[in-house]
C-alpha positions, 0 to 999 in steps of 0.5 A, spaced: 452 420 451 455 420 458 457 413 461 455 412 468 460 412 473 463 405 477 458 404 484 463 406 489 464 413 485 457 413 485 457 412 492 462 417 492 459 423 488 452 422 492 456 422 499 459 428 497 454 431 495 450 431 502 456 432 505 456 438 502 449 441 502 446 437 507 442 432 502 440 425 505 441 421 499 440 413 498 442 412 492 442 405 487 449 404 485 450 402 477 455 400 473 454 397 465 448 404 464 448 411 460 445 416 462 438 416 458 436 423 461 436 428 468 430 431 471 433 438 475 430 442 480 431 449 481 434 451 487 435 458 490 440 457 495 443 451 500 438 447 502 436 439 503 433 433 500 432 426 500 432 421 494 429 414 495 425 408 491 418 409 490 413 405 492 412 403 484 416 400 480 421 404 476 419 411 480 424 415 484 421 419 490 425 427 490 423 431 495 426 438 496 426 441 503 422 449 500 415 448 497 416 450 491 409 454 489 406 455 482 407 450 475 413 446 476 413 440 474 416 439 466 414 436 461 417 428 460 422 428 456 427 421 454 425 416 459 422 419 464 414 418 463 412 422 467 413 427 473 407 428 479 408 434 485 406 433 491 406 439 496 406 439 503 408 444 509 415 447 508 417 441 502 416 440 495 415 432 492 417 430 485 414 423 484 419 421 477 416 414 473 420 412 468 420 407 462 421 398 464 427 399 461 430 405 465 429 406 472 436 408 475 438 413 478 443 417 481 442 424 484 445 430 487 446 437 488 449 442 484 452 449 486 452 453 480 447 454 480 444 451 486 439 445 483 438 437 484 440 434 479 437 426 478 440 422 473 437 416 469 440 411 467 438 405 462 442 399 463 446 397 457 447 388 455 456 390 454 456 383 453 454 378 448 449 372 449 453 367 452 453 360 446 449 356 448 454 350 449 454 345 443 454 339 448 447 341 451 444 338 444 446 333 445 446 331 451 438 333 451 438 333 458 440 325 459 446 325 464 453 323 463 456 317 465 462 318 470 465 312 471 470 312 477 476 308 476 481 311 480 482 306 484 482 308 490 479 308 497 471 309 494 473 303 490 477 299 495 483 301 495 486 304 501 492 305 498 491 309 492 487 316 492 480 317 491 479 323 485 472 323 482 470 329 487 474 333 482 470 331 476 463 330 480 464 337 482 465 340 475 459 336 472 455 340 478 459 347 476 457 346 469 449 343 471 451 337 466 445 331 470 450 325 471 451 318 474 457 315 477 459 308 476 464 305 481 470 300 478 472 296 485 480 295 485 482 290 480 475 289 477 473 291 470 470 297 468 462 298 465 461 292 459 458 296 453 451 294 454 452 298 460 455 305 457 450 305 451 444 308 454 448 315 455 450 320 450 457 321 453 461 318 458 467 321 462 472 315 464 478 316 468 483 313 472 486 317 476 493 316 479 492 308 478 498 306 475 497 297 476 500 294 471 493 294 468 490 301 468 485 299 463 483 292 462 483 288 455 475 287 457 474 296 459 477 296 452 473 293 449 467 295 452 469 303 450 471 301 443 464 299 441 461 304 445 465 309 441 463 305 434 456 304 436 455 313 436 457 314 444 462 320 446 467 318 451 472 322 454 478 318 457 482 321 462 488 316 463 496 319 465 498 312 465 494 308 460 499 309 454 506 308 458 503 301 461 507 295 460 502 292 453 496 298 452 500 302 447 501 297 442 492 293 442 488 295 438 484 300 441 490 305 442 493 304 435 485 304 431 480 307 436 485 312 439 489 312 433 496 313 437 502 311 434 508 314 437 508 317 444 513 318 450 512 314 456 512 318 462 515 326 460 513 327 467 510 334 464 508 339 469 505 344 465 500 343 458 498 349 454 492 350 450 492 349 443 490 354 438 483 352 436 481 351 443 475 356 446 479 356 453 483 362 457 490 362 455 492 361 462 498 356 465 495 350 466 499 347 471 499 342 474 500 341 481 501 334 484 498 336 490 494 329 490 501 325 490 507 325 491 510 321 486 509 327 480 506 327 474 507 321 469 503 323 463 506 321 456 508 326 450 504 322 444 505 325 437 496 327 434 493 321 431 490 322 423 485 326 423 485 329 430 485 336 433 489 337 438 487 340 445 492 341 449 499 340 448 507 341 451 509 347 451 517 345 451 517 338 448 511 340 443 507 333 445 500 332 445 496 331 451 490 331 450 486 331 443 479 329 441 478 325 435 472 321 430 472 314 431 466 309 428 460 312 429 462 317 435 467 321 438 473 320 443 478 325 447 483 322 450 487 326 455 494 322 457 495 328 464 491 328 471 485 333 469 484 333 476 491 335 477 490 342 474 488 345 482 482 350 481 475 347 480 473 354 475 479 350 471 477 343 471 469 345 468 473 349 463 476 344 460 471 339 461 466 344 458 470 344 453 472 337 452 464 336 451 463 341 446 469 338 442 466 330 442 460 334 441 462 336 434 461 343 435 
């Protein structure tokens, strides 16, 4: 079994070839196929001829610059399932169909012993069907909530910086149908009442950092979300090293968070163990602030699977976990501070299979 050069060297071989013995050959460029069979013409010396796409599906049209008189055609063999002559006036024609699941080719010349050579090609799966994504289930085509607490000059707030196109532009790259609620500055965010009909919310805050990031009413809002069966996923780098948060009840039994480090100022998180991402350095790159980045290092809550970590101080920051009857993950570093929109859907993709349960 041959494997069939990458595109340019095929390109390359079929330019040589005319080159050499004064072929015109349009040629299909391959890469993940094997040669399933060559069909040979026979040559008495240098001369020329033209391969081209057939008019038919999975055909190949080669004509020879000689007529070439008596019996030639060969029996099919392999993929090819039939060869048909047409002869005309100083040239000879071979018409090749193949089988559905072939129809590639290469051709050209051979000096010793002179001859057109076509190769035929069948494309090979090298890689494996892609999972479909846990999420998917059980989302079962409903959108996800985005609530935009970034505070921002969409929420009005001049003085702050808007960050939700990082996030709506994931939800896109991933395919995912969502919605956008706004939180005006210094508002509280959706009541339960108006998170309950979504399967999953993504709630973040931004660069928000009021003395109250999250509200004692957004709190509890999210956590009967959560007890009732939601997945929520937060996303807030100043939620714990607020003045109270880290000591209610939400951060202690639904985050399940008890011991972290205020602004660690972390400027890179590493992907934990079990976490299906690519091993990469997740930077994260402060180019929406000039202030730097103000996660804060929490110790995994019981019961928690860690999804990204410190690579120096061992920290968690980001974890997903089972409160109530649902699922919550909460990230304490800026997702949207990683930079590359390819990075930001990975982690989100992610982050909804891990509140998926898968």
């Amino acid at each position: 079994m041959r494997t069939a050069p990458l595109p340019l060297v095929i390109l390359a071989l079929a330019a040589a070839a005319a080159a050499a013995g004064g072929a015109t050959v349009r040629s299909v460029a391959v890469d993940a196929y094997e040669v399933y069979t060559q069909f040979t013409v026979g040559l008495d010396g240098p001369t020329t001829f033209t391969c081209e796409a057939g008019a038919e599906p999975h055909t190949l049209v080669l004509t020879v610059a000689a007529e070439v008189r008596g019996d030639v055609v060969p029996a099919a063999v392999g993929r090819i399932e039939e060869v048909r002559l047409a002869r005309a006036k100083g040239a000879t024609t071979f018409i090749l169909r193949t089988a559905a699941d072939a129809g590639t080719f290469r051709a050209y010349l051979r000096r010793d012993p002179p001859a057109a050579v076509v190769d035929v090609f069948r494309r090979l799966d090298l890689t494996p069907p892609r999972r479909e994504p846990a999420f998917v289930k059980v989302l079962g085509g409903a959108p996800v909530l985005l609530v935009d607490d970034d505070d921002g000059p969409g929420n009005g707030n001049q003085y702050s910086v808007d960050v939700d196109a990082k996030y709506v532009a994931a939800l896109e790259r991933l395919g995912v149908p969502y919605e956008v609620y706004v939180v005006r500055a210094g508002r509280d965010g959706p009541p339960a009442d108006r998170l309950a009909p979504y399967p999953l919310v993504v709630w973040f805050n931004g660069l928000d950092a009021r003395p109250k990031v999250i509200s004692a009413a957004d709190e509890a809002a999210m956590a009967a979300y959560v007890a009732g069966g939601g997945r929520l996923w937060l996303v807030s780098q100043n939620y714990l090293s607020d003045a109270s948060r880290g000591r209610t009840a939400f951060c202690r039994e639904t985050l399940g968070i008890t011991s972290y480090q205020a602004d660690t100022q972390v400027e890179e998180v590493a992907v934990a163990e079990t976490v299906t991402l690519p091993r990469l350095a997740y930077r994260l790159s402060n180019d929406l602030t000039v202030i730097g980045n103000w996660g804060d290092g929490f110790d995994l809550p019981a019961g928690a699977e860690a999804l990204f970590v410190g690579p120096d101080d061992g920290r968690c920051y980001g974890m997903v976990r089972p409160a109530g009857g649902g699922r919550i993950a909460f990230f304490s570093f800026a997702v949207e501070n990683v930079g590359y929109p390819s990075r930001i859907a990975d982690i989100m993709g992610a982050t909804f299979d891990a509140l998926a349960g898968g």
